[in-house]
N, C-alpha and C positions, 0 to 999 in steps of 0.2 A: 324353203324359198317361197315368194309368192309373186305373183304377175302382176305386172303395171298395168297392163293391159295386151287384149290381143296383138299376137307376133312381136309381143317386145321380149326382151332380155330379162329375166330373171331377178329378181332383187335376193341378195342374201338374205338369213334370216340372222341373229345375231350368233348363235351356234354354228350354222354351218361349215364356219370357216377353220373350227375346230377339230369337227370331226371330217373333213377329208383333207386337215392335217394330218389326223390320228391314220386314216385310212392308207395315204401317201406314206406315213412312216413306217407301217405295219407291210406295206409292200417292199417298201425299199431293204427291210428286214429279213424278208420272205427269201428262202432256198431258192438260186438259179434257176434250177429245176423246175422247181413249181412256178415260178414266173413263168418261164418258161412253154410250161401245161397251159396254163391260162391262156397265154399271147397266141398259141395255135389256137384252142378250141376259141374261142374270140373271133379268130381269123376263118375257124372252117363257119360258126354261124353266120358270118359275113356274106360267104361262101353259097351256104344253103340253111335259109333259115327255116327250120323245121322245129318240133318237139326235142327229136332223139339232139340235136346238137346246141338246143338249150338245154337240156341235162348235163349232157357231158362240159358245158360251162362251169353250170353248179356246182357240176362234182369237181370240177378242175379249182374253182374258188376255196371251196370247202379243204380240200388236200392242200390250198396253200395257206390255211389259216384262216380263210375272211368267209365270215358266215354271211351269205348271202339271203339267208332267213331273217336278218335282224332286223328288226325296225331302226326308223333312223336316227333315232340315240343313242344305239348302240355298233355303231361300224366297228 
């Protein structure tokens, strides 16, 4: 994505809209469960944003599929 300018809205890039299809379809794929994992630890960083409840994100991501290590070509 790239900026218009200051506090504007985002412009897509011509990819973008591909890959948080892919990302959107890969979730909607994804075990209850691990949805699930995610939508709390999400919810406790909300909560208390620290280190330890950024990791348990990652690892919450990671256990449902989505490598949150990727660059963003690869969602």
């Amino acid at each position: 994505m790239t900026q218009n300018g200051e506090g504007e809205v985002p412009v897509p890039l011509p990819g973008d809209t591909a890959r948080l299809d892919q990302l959107a379809a890969h979730w909607r794929d994804a075990d209850p469960a691990a949805r699930q994992e995610v939508t709390d630890a999400a919810d406790a960083l909300l909560d208390s944003p620290d280190a330890g409840a950024v990791d348990q994100l990652l690892d919450a991501l990671r256990r449902a599929g989505i490598n949150p290590d990727a660059d963003n070509e690869s969602l």
